[in-house]
Structures are given as structure tokens and as C-alpha cells.
N, C-alpha and C positions, 0 to 999 in steps of 0.2 A: 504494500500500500504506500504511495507518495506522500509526502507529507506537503499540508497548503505551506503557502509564501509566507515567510514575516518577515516585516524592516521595522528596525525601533532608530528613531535617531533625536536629539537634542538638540534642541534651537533654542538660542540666547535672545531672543523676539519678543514682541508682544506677542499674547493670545488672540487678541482680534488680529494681527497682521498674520500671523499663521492661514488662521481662520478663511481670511480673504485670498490670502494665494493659493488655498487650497478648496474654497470652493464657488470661486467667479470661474465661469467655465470661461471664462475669456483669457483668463490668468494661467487657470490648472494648465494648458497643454504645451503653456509658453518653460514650464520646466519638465515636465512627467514626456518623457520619451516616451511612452509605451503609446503616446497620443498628438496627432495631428491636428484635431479640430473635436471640439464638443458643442454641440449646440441642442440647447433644451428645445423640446417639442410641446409638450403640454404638462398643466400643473395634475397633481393626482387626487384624486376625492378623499384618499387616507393620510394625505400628505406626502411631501415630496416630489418630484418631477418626474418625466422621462425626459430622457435625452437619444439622441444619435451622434455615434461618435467617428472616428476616420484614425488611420496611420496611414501616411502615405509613405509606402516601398517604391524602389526605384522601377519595377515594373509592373507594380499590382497597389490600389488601396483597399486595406481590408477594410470593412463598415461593419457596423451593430445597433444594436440599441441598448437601452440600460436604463434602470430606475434605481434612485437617490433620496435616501431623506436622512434630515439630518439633525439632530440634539444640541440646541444650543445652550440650552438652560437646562441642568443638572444640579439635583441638591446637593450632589458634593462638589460642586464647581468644574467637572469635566463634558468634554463635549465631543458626538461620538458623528460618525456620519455611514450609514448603512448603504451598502450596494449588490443589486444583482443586474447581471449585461448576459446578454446572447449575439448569436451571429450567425447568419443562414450562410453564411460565404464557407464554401468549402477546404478553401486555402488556408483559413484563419488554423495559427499552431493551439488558439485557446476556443474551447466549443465555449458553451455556458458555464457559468461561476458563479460566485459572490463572495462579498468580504465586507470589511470594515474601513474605520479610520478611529483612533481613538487619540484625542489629545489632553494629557494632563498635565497641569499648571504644578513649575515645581518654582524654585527662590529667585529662579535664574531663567526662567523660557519658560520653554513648553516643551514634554516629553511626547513624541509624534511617532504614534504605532499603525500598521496594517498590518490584516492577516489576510488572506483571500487562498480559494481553489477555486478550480474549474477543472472541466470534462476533457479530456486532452482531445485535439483535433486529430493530432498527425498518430492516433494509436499509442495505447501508456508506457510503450518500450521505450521510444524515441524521446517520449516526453520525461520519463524517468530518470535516461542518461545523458540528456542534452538537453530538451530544451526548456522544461522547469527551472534548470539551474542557470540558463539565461534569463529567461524572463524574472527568476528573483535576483539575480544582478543587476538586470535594468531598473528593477524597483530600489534598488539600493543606491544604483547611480544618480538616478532620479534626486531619490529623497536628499541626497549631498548637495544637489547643487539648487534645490529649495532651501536647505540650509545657510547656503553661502547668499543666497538671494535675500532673507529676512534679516539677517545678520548683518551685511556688509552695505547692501543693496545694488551689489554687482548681480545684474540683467542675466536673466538664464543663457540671452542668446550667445555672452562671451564665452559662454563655456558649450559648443556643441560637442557632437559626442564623438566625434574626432581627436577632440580632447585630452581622450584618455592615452593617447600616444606621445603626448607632452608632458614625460615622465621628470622633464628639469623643471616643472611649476610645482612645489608645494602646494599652492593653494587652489592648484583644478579641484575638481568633483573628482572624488575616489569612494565608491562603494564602499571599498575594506573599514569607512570611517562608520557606520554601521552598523547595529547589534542582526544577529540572521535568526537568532531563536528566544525565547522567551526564557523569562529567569527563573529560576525557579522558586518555589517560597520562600526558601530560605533565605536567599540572595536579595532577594527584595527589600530587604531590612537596610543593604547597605545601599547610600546613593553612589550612583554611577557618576567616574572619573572618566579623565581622558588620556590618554597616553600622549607623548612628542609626535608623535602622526596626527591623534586628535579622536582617537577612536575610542568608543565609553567603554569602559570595563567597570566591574565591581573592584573597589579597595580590599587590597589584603597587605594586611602589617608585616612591616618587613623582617625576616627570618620565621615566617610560619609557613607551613606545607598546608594544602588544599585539603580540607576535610572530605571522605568521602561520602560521593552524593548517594546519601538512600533515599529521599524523597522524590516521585516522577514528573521527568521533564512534564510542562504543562501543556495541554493542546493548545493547537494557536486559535482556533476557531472558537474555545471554552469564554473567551476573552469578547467575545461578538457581543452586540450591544443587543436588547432583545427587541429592537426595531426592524433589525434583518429579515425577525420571524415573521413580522404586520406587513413587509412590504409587499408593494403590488410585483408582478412579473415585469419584465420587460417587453 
């Protein structure tokens, strides 16, 4: 069985500026590779919208549609934003999915999480050994250079995704900066650092060895916000 996508990453930003880069569909596509173009369709009778969306490849654009809704106001001050998309296009390497977005307000930003699956297109082998593990690269690449967007307010487009072959730039988008999987409970206790690269890890005091983990990694999808459940199809 595959496991869905997760990106966790930290932004030193405001929560409303988060908020809006990530969900003006005018905004999102101008950092999220995985997307050319979104444009909402109609609003939904449960809340939230539908959209259709575009990636343009150099010989093919895939399309979809997708429904969206999203949590702004939370008692405990976090704010979530639910998604399922499809796509009749044969080519598409992702059939139907859905996932999340979850943002939690820590001293210093906002800690900015996804999980998402979908139905593999190209058959679960291929999708298994390749291309999951691009497509949660790209989500990772992505999520860096929204990073570097709210933070700095250097424009996604200086950083295309040719980019990444511009290994003399410190401060391009790099994926590796990143968390790929969920922490576990224990871990959670401690606030996540950064390394000289910039990448969060959990602190550990120097001269101690790593406890070892008896309690189970967490699912990524346990984490969904229960509006997933209410939403309409796409």
C-alpha cells in the first residue's frame, strides 16, 4: 500500500499572508508547480467552491476539476482548507484524490501542512516507484519557494523550476528544507529547529542518542480536517 503525500514547512509570515497566497486562486498557481491556472467555477450550496484547474506540459495540458472549502475561524485558532479534484484526461499521472491544508499559528509564523492521495493514473507500480515520489517533491519544492515568497517577498517567478540546477544559490527553493512525514506524539512536544541549510528538525541535547520509537508513525490523512468528509464531489 502507498503511502499519501505530506509536506510540513514553516513560514516566518503572517497568518492572513499565508492564508492569501495560498488560497487567491490567482496567487496559488503563481508558486505551486503542480498548477498552471485555477479558476473557480461556481460557489457550492455546502460551502466552498468548485474550480477547474490546468498544468501546462510542453506537449499536452492536463485539466480537472476540484472542490474546496475552507476553515477560517477555529476555536483553537487554526485554519484548515479541504480538497477533492478529478480528471477525465487519460494522461493525467494522478486519477482522483483529496487532501488537506492545515495551518497552525506558532511564536514565529505559521506551521503549513498537506497530506493528500489519489488513485494512481499510470497503474500503482509506476506510481509506487516513481512517480509519487515526484509528485511529493514537487509539493515540497513548491511549499519552499511559498516560503521564501511570504518571508522575503521574493516573487515565485524568480525562482522557476529550472532552478533547482542552481546549486551555487543558497537561497533557491530546495525541497530537502521540508519535513516528508508526520511527527510522531512524542516528538511533538518539542518545537521544531532549523539546521545551516534551514531545514526543521526536532531538538535533541547534545551528547544524547535517539530514544527508540515504540509509538506508531501517525497516518497523514488521521490529520484531515472533518470538512473533507461534508465536501461536495468535484
Amino acid at each position: 500500500m502507498t503511502e499519501p503525500i505530506y509536506v510540513e514547512t514553516h513560514v516566518r509570515a503572517p497568518l492572513d499572508r499565508v492564508w492569501e497566497l495560498t488560497q487567491d486562486t490567482d496567487l496559488h498557481p503563481r508558486w505551486d508547480a503542480r498548477f498552471s491556472r485555477i479558476t473557480p467555477v461556481e460557489e457550492l450550496a455546502g460551502g466552498g467552491y468548485r474550480f477547474r484547474y490546468e498544468l501546462r506540459l510542453p506537449l499536452h495540458t492536463l485539466a480537472g476539476t476540484g472542490t474546496s472549502l475552507g476553515e477560517r475561524h477555529r476555536p483553537d485558532g487554526t485554519r484548515t482548507s479541504a480538497l477533492r479534484f478529478t480528471t477525465p484526461d487519460r494522461l493525467s499521472p494522478l486519477g482522483p484524490g483529496r487532501g488537506y491544508w492545515r495551518y497552525v499559528p506558532t511564536a514565529d509564523g505559521v506551521t503549513f501542512v498537506t497530506g493528500y492521495d489519489y488513485a494512481p493514473g499510470w497503474g500503482s507500480l509506476l506510481d509506487r516507484l516513481v512517480l509519487r515520489r515526484v509528485v511529493g517533491w514537487l509539493t515540497a519544492w513548491s511549499f519552499d519557494r511559498l516560503r521564501i515568497w511570504a518571508e522575503t517577498g521574493t516573487e515565485p517567478e524568480r525562482w522557476p523550476l529550472a532552478s533547482v540546477l542552481a546549486v551555487w544559490r543558497p537561497d533557491r527553493p530546495r525541497a530537502s528544507r521540508c519535513r516528508r512525514a508526520p511527527l510522531r506524539t512524542a516528538d511533538r512536544a518539542d518545537p521544531p529547529t532549523r539546521d545551516a541549510r534551514g531545514a526543521a528538525h526536532g531538538p535533541r541535547p547534545p551528547g544524547t542518542r535517539r530514544r527508540p520509537r515504540t509509538d506508531p508513525a501517525p497516518s497523514v490523512m488521521d490529520d484531515a480536517p472533518a470538512t473533507l468528509d461534508q465536501l461536495e464531489a468535484p
